[in-house]
Every structure is written in C-alpha cells, then in structure tokens.
C-alpha positions in Angstrom: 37.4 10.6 -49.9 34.8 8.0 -50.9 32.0 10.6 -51.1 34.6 12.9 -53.6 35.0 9.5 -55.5 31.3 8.7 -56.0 30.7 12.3 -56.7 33.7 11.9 -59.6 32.2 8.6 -60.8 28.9 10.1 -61.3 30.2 13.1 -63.4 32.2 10.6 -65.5 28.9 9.0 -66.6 27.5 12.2 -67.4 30.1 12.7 -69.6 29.7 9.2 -71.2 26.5 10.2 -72.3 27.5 12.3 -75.8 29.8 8.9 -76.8 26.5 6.8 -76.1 24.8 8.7 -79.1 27.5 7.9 -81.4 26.3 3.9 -82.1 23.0 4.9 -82.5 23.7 7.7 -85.6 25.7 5.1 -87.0 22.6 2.8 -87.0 21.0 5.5 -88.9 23.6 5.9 -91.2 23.6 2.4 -91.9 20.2 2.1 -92.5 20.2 5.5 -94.7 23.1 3.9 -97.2 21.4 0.6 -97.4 18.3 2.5 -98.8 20.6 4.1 -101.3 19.0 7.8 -99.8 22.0 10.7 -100.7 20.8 11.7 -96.8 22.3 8.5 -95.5 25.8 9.4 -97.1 25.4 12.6 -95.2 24.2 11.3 -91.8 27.8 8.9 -91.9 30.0 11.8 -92.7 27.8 13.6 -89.9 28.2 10.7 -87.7 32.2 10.2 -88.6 32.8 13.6 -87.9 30.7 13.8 -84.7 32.8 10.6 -82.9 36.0 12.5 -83.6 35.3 15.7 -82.3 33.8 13.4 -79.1 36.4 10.8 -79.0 39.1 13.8 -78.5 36.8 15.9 -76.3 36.4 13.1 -73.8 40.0 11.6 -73.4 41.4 15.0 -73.8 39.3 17.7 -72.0 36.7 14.8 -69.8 39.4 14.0 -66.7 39.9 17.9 -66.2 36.3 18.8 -66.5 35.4 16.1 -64.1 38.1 17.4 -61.6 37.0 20.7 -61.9 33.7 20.2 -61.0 34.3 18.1 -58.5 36.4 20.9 -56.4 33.5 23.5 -57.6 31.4 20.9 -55.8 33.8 20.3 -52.7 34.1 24.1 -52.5 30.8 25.2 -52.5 30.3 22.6 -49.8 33.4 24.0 -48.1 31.8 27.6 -48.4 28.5 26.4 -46.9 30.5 24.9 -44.0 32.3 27.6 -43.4 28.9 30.0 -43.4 27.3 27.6 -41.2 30.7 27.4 -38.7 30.8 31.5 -38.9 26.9 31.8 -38.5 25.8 34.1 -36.0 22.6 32.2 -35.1 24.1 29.0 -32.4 23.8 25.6 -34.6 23.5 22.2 -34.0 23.1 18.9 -35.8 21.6 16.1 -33.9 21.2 12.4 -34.1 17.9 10.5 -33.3 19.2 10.2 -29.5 19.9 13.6 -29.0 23.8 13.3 -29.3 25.2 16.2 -30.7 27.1 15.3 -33.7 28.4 18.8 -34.9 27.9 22.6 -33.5 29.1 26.0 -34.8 31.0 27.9 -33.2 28.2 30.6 -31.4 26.6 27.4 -30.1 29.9 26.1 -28.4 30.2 29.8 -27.4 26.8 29.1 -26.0 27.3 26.3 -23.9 30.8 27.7 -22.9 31.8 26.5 -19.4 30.0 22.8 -19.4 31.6 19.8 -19.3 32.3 17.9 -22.3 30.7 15.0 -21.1 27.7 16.5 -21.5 27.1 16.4 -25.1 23.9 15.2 -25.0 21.6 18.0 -25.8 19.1 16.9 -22.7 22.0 17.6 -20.6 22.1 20.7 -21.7 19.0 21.4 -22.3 15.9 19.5 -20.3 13.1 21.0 -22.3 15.0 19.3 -25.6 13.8 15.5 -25.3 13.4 13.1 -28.0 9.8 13.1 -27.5 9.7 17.1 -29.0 11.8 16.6 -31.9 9.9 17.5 -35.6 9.5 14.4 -37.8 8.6 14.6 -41.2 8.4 18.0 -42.6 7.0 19.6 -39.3 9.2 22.5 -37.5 9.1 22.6 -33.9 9.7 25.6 -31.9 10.7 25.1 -28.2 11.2 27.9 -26.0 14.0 27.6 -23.1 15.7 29.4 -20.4 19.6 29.1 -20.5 22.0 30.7 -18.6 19.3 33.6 -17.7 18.5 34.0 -21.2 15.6 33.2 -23.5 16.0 31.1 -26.3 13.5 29.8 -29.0 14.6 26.9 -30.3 13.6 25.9 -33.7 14.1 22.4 -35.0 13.4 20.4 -38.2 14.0 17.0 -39.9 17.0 16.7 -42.1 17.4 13.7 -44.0 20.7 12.3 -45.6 21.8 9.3 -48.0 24.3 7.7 -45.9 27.3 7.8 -43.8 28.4 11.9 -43.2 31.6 12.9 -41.8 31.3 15.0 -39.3 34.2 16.7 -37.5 36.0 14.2 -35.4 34.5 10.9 -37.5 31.3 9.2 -38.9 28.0 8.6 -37.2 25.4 6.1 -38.1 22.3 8.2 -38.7 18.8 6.3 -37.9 16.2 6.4 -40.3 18.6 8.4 -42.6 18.0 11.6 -41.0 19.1 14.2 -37.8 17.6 17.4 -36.6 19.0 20.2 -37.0 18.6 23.2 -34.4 18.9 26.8 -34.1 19.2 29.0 -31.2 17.2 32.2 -32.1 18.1 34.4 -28.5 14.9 36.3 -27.4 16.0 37.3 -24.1 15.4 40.8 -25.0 12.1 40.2 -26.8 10.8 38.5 -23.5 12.0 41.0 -21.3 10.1 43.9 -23.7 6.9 41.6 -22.9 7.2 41.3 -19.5 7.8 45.1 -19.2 4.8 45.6 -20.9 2.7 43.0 -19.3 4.1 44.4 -15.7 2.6 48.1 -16.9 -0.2 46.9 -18.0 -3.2 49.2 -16.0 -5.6 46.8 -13.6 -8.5 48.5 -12.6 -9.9 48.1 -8.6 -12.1 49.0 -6.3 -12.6 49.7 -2.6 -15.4 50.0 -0.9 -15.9 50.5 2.9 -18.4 48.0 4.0 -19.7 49.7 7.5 -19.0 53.0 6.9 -22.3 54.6 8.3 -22.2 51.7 11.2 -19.1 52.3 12.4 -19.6 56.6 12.6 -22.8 56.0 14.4 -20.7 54.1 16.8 -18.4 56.8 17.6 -18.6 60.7 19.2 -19.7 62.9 16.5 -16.8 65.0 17.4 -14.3 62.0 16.4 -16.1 61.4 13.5 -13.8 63.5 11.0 -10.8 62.0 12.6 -11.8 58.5 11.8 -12.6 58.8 8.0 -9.2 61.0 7.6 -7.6 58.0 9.3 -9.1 55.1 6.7 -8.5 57.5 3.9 -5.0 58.2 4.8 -4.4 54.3 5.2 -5.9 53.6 1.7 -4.1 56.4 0.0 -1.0 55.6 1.6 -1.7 51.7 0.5 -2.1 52.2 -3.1 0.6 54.9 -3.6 3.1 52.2 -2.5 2.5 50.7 -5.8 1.8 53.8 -7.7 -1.7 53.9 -7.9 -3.8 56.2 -9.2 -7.0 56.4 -6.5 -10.2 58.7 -7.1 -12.6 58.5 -4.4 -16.3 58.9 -6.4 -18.2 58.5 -3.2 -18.2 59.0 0.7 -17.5 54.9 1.0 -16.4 54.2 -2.3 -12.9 54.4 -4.5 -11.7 53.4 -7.9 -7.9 52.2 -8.0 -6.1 52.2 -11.5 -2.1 50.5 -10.9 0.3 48.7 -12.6 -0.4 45.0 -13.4 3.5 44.3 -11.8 2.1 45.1 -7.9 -0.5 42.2 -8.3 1.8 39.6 -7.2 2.7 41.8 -4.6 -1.0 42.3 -3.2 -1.1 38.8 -3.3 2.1 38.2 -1.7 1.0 39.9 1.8 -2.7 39.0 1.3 -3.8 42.5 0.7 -2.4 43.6 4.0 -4.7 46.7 4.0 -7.1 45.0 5.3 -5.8 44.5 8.3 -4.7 48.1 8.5 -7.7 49.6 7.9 -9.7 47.1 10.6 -6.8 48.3 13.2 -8.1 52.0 13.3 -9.5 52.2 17.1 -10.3 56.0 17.7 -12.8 54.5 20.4 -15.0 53.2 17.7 -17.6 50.3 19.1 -16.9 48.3 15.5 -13.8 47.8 13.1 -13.6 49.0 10.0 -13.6 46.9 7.2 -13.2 46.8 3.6 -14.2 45.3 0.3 -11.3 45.0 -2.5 -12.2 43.9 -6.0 -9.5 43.8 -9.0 -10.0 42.8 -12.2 -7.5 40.8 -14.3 -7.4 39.1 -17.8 -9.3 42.1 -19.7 -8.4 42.6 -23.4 -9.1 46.3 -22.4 -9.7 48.5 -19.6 -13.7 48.7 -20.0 -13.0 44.9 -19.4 -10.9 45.1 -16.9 -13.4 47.6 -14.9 -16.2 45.1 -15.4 -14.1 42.3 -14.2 -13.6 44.3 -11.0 -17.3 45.2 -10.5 -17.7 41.4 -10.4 -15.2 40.7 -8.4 -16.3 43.4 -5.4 -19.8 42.1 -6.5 -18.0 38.8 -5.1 -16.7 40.2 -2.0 -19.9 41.8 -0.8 -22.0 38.5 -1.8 -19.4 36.9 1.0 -19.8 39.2 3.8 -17.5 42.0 2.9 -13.7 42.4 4.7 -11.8 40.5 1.9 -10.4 40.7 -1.2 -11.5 39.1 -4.3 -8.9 39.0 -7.5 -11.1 37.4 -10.3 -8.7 36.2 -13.0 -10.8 35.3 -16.1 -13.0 32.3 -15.2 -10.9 32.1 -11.7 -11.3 33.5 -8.5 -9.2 33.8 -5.4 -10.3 35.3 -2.0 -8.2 36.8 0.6 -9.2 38.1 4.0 -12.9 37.6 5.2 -11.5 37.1 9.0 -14.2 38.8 10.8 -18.1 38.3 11.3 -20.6 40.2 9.5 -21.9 43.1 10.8 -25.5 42.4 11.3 -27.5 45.6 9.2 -30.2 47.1 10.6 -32.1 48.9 8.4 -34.5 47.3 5.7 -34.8 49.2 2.8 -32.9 47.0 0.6 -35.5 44.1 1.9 -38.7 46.0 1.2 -36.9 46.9 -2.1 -36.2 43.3 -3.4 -40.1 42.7 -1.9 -41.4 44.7 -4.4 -39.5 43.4 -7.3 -40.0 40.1 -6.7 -43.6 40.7 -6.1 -43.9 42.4 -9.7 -42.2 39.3 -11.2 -44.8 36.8 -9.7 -47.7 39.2 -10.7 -45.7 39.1 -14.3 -46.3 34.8 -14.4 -49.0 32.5 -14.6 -47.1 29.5 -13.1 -44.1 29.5 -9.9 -41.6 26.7 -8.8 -40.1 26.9 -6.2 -36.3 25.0 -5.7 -33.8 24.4 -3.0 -30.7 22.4 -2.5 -30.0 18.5 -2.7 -30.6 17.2 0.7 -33.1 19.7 1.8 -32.7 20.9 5.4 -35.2 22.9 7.4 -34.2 26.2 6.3 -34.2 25.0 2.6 -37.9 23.4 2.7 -39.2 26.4 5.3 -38.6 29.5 2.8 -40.0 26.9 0.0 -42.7 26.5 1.6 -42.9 31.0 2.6 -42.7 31.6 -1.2 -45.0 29.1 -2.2 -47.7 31.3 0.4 -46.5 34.4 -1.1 -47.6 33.1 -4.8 -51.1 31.4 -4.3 -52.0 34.6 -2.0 -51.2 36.3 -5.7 -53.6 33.9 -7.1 -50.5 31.8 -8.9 -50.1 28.5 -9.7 -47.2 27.1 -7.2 -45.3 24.2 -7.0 -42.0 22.7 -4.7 -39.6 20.7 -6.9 -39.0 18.4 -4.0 -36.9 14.7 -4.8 -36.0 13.5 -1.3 -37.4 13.2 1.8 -35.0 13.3 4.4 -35.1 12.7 7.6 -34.2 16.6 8.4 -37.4 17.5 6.7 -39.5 14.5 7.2 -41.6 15.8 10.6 -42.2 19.3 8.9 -43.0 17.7 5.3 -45.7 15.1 7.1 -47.1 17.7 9.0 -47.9 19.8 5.0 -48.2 16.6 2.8 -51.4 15.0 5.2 -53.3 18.4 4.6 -54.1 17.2 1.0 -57.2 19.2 1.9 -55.9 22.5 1.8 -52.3 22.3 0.0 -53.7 19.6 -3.2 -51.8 16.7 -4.4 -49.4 19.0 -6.5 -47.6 20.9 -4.0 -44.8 18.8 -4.4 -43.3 17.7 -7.4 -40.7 16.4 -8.8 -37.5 17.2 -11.5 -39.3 15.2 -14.3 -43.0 16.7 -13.7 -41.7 20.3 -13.4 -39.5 20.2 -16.6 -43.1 18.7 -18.2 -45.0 21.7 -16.3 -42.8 24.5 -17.9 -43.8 26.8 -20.3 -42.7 30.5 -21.4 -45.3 31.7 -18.6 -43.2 29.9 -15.5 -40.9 31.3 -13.4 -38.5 29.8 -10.5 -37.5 31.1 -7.4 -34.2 29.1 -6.0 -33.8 29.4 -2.0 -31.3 28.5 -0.1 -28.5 28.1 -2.5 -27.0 30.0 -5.0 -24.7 27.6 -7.0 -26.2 25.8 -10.0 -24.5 22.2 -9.2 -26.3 22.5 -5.7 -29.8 23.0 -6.9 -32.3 20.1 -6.7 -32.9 20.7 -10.8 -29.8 22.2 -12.5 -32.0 21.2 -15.6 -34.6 23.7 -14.8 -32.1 26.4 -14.9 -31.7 25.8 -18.3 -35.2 25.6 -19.5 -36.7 28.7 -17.3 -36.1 31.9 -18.7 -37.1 34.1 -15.2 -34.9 33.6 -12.7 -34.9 34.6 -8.8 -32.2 33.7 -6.4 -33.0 34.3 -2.5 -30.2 32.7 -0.3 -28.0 33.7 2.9 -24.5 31.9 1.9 -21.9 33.2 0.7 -21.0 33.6 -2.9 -18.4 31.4 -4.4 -17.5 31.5 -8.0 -19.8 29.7 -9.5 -23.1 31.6 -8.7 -26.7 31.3 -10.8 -25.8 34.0 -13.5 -28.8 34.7 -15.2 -31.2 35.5 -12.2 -33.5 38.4 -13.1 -33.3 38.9 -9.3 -30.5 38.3 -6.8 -31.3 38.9 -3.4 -28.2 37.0 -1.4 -27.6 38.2 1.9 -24.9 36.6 4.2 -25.7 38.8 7.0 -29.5 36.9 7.5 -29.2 34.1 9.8 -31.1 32.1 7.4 -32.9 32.1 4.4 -36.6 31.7 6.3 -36.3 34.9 8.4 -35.1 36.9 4.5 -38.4 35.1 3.3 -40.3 36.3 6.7 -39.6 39.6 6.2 -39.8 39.4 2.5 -43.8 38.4 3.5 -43.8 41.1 5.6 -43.6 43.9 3.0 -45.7 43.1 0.3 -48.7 44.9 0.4 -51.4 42.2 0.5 -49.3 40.7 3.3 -50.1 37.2 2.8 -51.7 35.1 5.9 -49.6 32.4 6.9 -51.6 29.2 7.9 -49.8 28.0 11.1 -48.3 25.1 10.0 -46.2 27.2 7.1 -45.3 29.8 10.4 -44.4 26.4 11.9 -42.3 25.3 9.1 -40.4 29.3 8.7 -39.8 29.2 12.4 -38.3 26.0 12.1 -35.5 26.7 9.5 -34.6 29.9 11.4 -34.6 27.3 14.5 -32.6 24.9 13.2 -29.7 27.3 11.2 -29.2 29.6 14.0 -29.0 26.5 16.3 -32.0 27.5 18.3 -30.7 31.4 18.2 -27.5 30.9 19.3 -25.3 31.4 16.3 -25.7 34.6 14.3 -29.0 35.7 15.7 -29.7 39.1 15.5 -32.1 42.0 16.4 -33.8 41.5 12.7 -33.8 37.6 13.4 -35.7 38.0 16.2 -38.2 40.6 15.2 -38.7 37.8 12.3 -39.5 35.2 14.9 -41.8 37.5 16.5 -43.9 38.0 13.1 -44.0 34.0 12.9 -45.5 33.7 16.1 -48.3 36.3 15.7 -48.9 34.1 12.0 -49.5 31.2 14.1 -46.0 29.6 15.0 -45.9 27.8 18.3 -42.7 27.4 19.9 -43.8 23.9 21.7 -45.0 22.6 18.3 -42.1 23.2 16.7 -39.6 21.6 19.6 -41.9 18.0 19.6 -41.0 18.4 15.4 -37.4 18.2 16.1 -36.9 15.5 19.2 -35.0 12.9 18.6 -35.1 9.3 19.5 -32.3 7.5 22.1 -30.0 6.0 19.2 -29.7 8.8 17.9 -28.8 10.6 20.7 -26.8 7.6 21.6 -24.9 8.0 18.7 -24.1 11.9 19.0 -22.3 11.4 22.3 -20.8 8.4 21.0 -18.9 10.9 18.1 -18.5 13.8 20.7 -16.7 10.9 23.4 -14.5 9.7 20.3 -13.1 13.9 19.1 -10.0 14.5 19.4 -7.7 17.7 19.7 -5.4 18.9 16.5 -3.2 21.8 17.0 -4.6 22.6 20.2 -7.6 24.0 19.0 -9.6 22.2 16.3 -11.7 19.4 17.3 -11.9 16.5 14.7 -14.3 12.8 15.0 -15.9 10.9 13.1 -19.9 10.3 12.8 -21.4 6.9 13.0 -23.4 6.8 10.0 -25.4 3.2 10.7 -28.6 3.8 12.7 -29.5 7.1 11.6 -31.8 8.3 8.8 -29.5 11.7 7.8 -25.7 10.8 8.6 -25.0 14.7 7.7 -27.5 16.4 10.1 -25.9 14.3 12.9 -22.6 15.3 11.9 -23.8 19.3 11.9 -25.1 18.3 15.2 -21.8 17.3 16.6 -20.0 19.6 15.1 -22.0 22.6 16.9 -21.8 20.5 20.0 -17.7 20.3 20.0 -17.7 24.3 20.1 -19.1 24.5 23.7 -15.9 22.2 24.5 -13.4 24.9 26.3 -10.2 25.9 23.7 -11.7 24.7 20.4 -11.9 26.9 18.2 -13.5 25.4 15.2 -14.9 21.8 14.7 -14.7 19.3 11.7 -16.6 16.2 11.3 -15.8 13.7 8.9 -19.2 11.2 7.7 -18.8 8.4 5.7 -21.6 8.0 2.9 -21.8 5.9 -0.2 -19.7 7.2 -2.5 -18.2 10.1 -1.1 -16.9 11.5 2.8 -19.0 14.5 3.8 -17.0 17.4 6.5 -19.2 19.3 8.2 -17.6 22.5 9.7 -18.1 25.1 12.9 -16.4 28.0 14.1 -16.5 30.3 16.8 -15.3 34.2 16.8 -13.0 35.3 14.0 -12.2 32.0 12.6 -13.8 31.4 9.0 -14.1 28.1 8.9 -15.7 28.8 4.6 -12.3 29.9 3.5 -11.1 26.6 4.9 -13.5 24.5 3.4 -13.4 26.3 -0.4 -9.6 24.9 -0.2 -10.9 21.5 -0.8 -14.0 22.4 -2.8 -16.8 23.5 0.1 -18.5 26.7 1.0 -20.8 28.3 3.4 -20.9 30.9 6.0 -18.0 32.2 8.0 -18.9 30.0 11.5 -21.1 27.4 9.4 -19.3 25.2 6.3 -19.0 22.1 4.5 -17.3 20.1 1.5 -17.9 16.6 0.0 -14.3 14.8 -0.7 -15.0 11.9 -3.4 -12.5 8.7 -4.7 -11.0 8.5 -0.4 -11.5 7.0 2.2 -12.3 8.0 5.6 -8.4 8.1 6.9 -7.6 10.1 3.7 -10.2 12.4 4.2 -8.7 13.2 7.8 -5.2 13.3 6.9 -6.7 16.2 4.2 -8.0 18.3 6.9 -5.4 17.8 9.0 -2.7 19.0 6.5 -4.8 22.1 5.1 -5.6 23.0 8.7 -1.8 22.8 9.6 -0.9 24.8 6.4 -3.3 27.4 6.7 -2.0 28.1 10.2 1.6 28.0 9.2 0.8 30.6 6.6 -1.1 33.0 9.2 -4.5 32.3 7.1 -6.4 31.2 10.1 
C-alpha cells in the first residue's frame, strides 16, 4: 500500500503541472494590459479561459485519471509477476547473503524434495557462493550439477530503491540491490558434448620392440605360430574397444578408436602388455611392445603426430610401455622388464657418419654434460673432444665443477697442458663468448635441457647433437639436428667408443682419454656388473688396444678410509620397508661428493639377500638427493619420475627441495607403499 500511495502522489503532481502555468500567463497578461498592447487583452481572455477549462479538468477528471493509472501501473506489475511466476526458465531473487527472497514456480519445482530450511542458495547449491556473485553491470555464468542434471546458471546485479515486498514480507536489501538468477538446464547439451567428445577418433601405434630377437630365439618351425599368437592378442585387444587396426609393417600397427576407451586403457594400465609378454611357445625372450596414443589434436594429422611422439617416447625409454602424451603432458605405463641388449650395429655406424658430417660442417665444437659431472659424463666429453681435433676442429669442454667423482681423471688431463692447451676446459661464460654461427655442441650424457651444465648454450647454438643412454622423459632437448639416445648402452662412453670406432679416419686415442672412456664405462656399469653386455665388452676391449690400463684406472678410483668408513657406516644404519626395499641415510660430512657415496651404497644394499631395490636419501644444502637401485624386473625410474627423477630402469634418482630429511623419507616410503598397493611395482 505505501508503494501504490507514493506512486498516486507522484501522478497527482504530474497533473498539478498544467494549473502551475496558469499564474505565470496571468503575469503576462498583466504586463500586456499595463502596456496598453490589444494582445494583452487577448492573452487575459486566453488566460481566463485556460484556468477554467483546467480548474474543471483537474477536480473533475484528475482523481480518476490518477486511479486509473495507478491500476494500469499495479497491473502491468501484476502481469510481469505473473510472467515471471509462470516462466519456464527456474528463477530466483537473491539477497547479498545468498538467502533466497522469492523463486518461481519451475525453480521450487527444481529444488522439489529439500528441506525448507535450506533456503540459502549455498545449501542448495555449493558452487553458488557469495564470492561468484556479478556486481555492477557484469553477468556471471556458473555451471552446476544438480540432481544429475546440468545447469548454467546465469546471474546479474539488480538494483532497487527501497524496501520490496516480497511474498511472505519485506527484506532489507544491502547496498540497494539483489541478484537475480536463472536456471538455463543444459543437461542435454552436455551430454551431446560428451557423446561427441567420447567418439572422438585417437590415433595409436604399436610397435613390437624384439620382433627379429625373439624369432631368432625360437625353432624356425614355431616361428609362424608365435607372430599369429601376438597378432591375435593385439587384434583381439583393440577390437574390445572397437578399433580399427592396419598392420603397415611385419612389427608395426596403426590403431584408430574411440576417444571414450582412453580412460579404459588407462584404467588396467594397457593390460596388453602383459598379454603379449606372456606368449611362451618356448621362446628364449618375451615379447614386448611399444604403445603410443596421441591426445589433444585439433585434427587427426595432429593427433597421428602426437602419437609418433609419444612411441618416439616409449622407444627413447627402453620399449615395453605405454606412453599417452596429452598435449604438453605425458604419462607412462608399463616399462617392467630390462632391455633387451641389441646386437647389431648399423644404427651406430649410421649416427657415426652423421655426426661426423656435422663436425666436418663447423669450424668450432663444445662439448656439454650434466651438472655434477660423473665419470661417464666427463669420459664421452673427453671421446668427442678426440673425435673433433682428429677432424682438425677447434674443441672445447664446458666444464663448471670439479667434483670429487671427476677430480683423479680431470688431474690426470688438465697437468698435460703440453698436449691438451689451456683451453680445453672452459666454462658457461667463455663459451657463450666463444659462440658464433660456425659452433656447434654436442650434449653427452643427458638429454633434458634443465640438466645440462649450460641450458643458456642451448639457446644461442643453432646445431645441436644429443648422445646419451637414459631414458627419455618429457622434457627432452627438442631441437637437436641429431639424437642418438640409446637406453640399451650401458653408458654413454662405450656409445662414444664405438661411435670412434666407425669413423673412417678412426681417431687415435692417447691413453690417458682410453683411460678416462674406460673409466665411465667402469664406474656406470659398476665395474661390469650391472647391464654389461656383449657390445660393452667388445668396447672395453677397443679401449684397451687405444692404450687403457685396467690397473691405472683402479688406483684412479681408490678411496681413502673415511670414506670407506663412512659407506659401511650408511650400509650398518639401512633398514627394511615392506620386506624388500632397503632405505638409509648417507653421511654427508667428511666426503668431497655426498651423491657418489650415496650411489655407492645404494649398489652395495642390492647384494643384501631379499632387497629388491635400494633408496638412499643425502642431505645437501638446499635440497635432499635419493639415489636409487634395482635388481631384476623392478624399474626403479618409473618410481623416481613420481616425485620428479629419472634414469635407467635398475639405476635412478630425484632431488626433493623445501623438506627435510624425515620428510623426504616419509615420501618414499608412502610412494613405495602406493605403488605396490596398486600392482605398479
């Protein structure tokens, strides 16, 4: 009633307005007689006339006027209430605190069933906080789940005068305004796009990774039965999510299926694998595969390419996994068994002559490894930079750090000044001054950028080669003009040995570079104990007719009593998790390269009887180092990329930053325990 009576008073004035007028003609009037002017006699028989006509209009006609625009008004307002109550769209008003102050009648159909307590719309609806509502002249749209349906919910700012009556009595609005909120139901909409997205075509490929290995290993007479075996398994696999499959070569298939199975693949960890490696028809070897699938493609050309990187992936970590690459992401499944050591050499005298054609191509070589340089690391440096000055190039080591794991072979080059110059080694600032259109850089040892001992130069140097026996994780050097990563090489000196070995001016080693090759091998395959095989050894053998002596190389890598001291002390301190890790903790005071020490413990915790894998946890500056060991079938790299690591299948490690050394332990222990619950390891 007091809005219908404002509304009335307001009209009233309007009408007021024509009887305002009449004072001022007579004014006129007056001032038109006084001037004797025969229009002034007309403007006051004007003005006489026109307060009449008002006088009667107003206090006659004014009072029913003013009611009947006032119920035009109140019925129009009726109407729109009634349109909004009848409205097939669910409505609600809203107060600043989310209280619902009115609702039509789809939206109380909506909500049908909850208790009236809750009229709160965050009670209803948890995604609808005060924090989302629109302010200002903004519209917010919110999308929900309700009831299993899909909602969007758009909201904007309505702002009011005063007091409104709403329903069942007046609210107090804040700030003058509410939000108003419709309920626009798109379950059906979002069920046509996940229909679509689910037949959505993802391309794949298979490839079989020992397919000539494992027939050589069997009767010839068998040899039929076995690839009908592994193709029926695959075929069988991929109809059972209604794939289309073309095999293009003898070891090779293209899978096209719909983007729904993915989740499904992922589910049971691409259980083919396991399948296919279970196929014994007397067969010396398992069969493994290589999956690749490729998601996130705006087309299928994309999708294909994604793929090709992705099996790219899974053969740069050894084969017998699965790698779904997801836009920038990747995720790896399988990789359970060791390498199969290959035997023949043709893709090493291949990548020889390439990379000799690249050097020939350059007038100036650096050569790069990892941070903390190991053996291995400074040993192929030290091959390549052999292989360029016998090519007559100007060849340089980007070489920071000094550590203690390199110091007796670095001595042993640095105090031949002599022979090797004073610009063998150099470091990050005098090879980014060094560079010019004419250099090149060979990276050994590591193949991810953030590893590198000059990420910088990566940047700058247009000619790229990568030469490393770890496997790939997602973040490999991308623009290398050459890639030659092996994981089946025991280390990267015996892929630069035999890299030596097929050029055709083989260069001559001087001994103390056969020294400092044989010593990497030495050191990675733990003095040719751990993925040594035929091709390492025939490497070895090359080194020692260059010169390398087997003694000489021992006396390098003898250590003193405290160090020893503190080796046994970690081994004495290990203890047993789940039966069959071994876990300690390396001292890190008293020795020059805490994380060598901790490699070395690790490896020695593996001859322990029941330990399957080792982890030990060092304590540096400003982060806690893990080093890693496994023995058989346990892959001790997909344990170690859970928390940021990589490496080889029996040989990994990870840096865990911002804990401390008790944290750092309970995170291995609670990945190691997951992993096992889950059946990954």
């Amino acid at each position: 009633m007091k809005q219908e009576k404002k509304i009335g008073q307001q009209i009233e004035q309007f009408l007021r307005v024509p009887m305002y007028l009449i004072p001022l003609f007579a004014v006129l009037s007056g001032i038109g007689l006084a001037m004797e002017s025969p229009y002034g006699y007309a403007m006051a028989v004007v003005t006489a006339v026109y307060g009449i006509v008002v006088a009667i209009l107003y206090y006659r006609s004014g009072p029913k006027l003013t009611e009947h625009l006032v119920n035009y008004i109140f019925e129009q307002g009726q109407i729109q209430k009634h349109l909004l109550k009848e409205l097939s769209i669910p409505y609600a008003l809203v107060d600043w605190e989310g209280k619902i102050l009115w609702a039509n009648q789809e939206f109380e159909k909506l909500i049908a069933g909850e208790t009236k307590n809750y009229r709160t719309i965050r009670h209803l609806f948890p995604e609808l906080t005060k924090e989302v509502f629109p302010k200002g002249e903004e519209r917010i749209n919110v999308n929900i789940e309700y009831k299993a349906g899909n909602y969007r919910v758009e909201m904007k700012e309505i702002v009011v005068d005063e007091l409104i009556n709403i329903d069942q009595g007046s609210t107090a609005v804040r700030d003058n305004s509410m939000t108003a909120m419709y309920f626009y139901d798109e379950t059906e909409l979002v069920a046509f796009k996940e229909e679509c997205e689910n037949q959505k075509l993802i391309a794949g490929l298979i490839y079989i990774d020992n397919y000539e290995e494992v027939l050589e290993s069997i009767e010839e007479v068998r040899r039929p039965l076995m690839v009908a075996l592994v193709e029926r398994k695959i075929t069988k696999y991929m109809q059972s999510i209604d794939a289309i499959i073309k095999k293009f070569e003898k070891d090779k298939y293209v899978v096209v299926f719909p983007n729904k199975y993915v989740h499904n693949l992922q589910e049971n960890k691409f259980s083919i694998l396991d399948e296919v490696r279970s196929i014994n028809v007397g067969n010396e070897m398992s069969v493994t595969l290589s999956i690749g699938i490729g998601l996130a493609g705006a087309n299928y050309m994309e999708s294909y390419e994604n793929a090709r990187a992705a099996m790219d992936l899974a053969l740069g970590r050894g084969g017998d996994q699965a790698v779904v690459k997801y836009g920038d992401q990747n995720y790896y499944y399988g990789g359970k068994t060791q390498t199969v050591e290959k035997t023949t050499r043709v893709k090493a005298r291949v990548k020889a002559h390439a990379l000799r054609e690249i050097i020939q191509s350059k007038d100036r070589v650096f050569v790069m490894g990892h941070k903390n340089p190991d053996a291995d690391s400074l040993g192929s440096a030290i091959g390549i930079y052999r292989l360029a000055k016998t090519l007559g190039k100007n060849a340089h080591i980007i070489l920071n750090e000094v550590t203690s794991a390199i110091r007796p072979v670095y001595d042993t080059i640095h105090n031949q000044t002599a022979v090797y110059g004073d610009d063998m080694f150099i470091n990050n600032e005098k090879a980014i001054d060094l560079k010019d259109a004419n250099t090149m850089l060979v990276v050994v040892d590591v193949n991810r950028p953030c590893l590198t001992e000059c990420e910088d130069l990566l940047k700058y140097v247009k000619t790229i080669v990568v030469l490393d026996h770890h496997r790939q994780a997602g973040d490999t050097i991308k623009n290398a003009v050459l890639s030659y990563i092996e994981p089946y090489a025991s280390s990267s000196c015996e892929m630069v040995t035999e890299i030596l070995q097929y050029i055709v001016d083989k260069p001559k080693l001087r001994p103390a570079e056969a020294d400092a090759l044989y010593s990497g091998m030495l050191v990675d395959t733990d003095n040719f104990v751990s993925k040594a095989g035929v091709r390492t050894f025939e490497a070895a053998a090359y080194l020692r007719r260059s010169g390398a002596d087997v003694v000489r190389v021992r006396k390098l890598f003898r250590e003193d009593m405290d160090h020893y001291k503190l080796r046994a002390e970690a081994v004495r301190s290990s203890q047993m998790y789940l039966d069959e890790f071994a876990l300690t903790v390396c001292p890190t005071t008293g020795t020059g390269n805490p994380t060598v020490l901790g490699a070395q413990v690790a490896n020695e915790l593996l001859d322990i009887q029941g330990v399957r894998a080792s982890f030990v946890l060092t304590e540096l500056p400003d982060k806690i180092h893990v080093s890693a060991r496994s023995l058989e079938n346990l892959n001790v790299q997909v344990i170690m990329e859970k928390i940021g690591g990589g490496g080889h299948m029996n040989m990994a490690a990870t840096q865990l930053y911002n804990c401390t050394l008790a944290n750092a332990m309970e995170t291995v222990k609670v990945l190691l325990k997951t992993m096992k619950e889950e059946g990954d390891i």
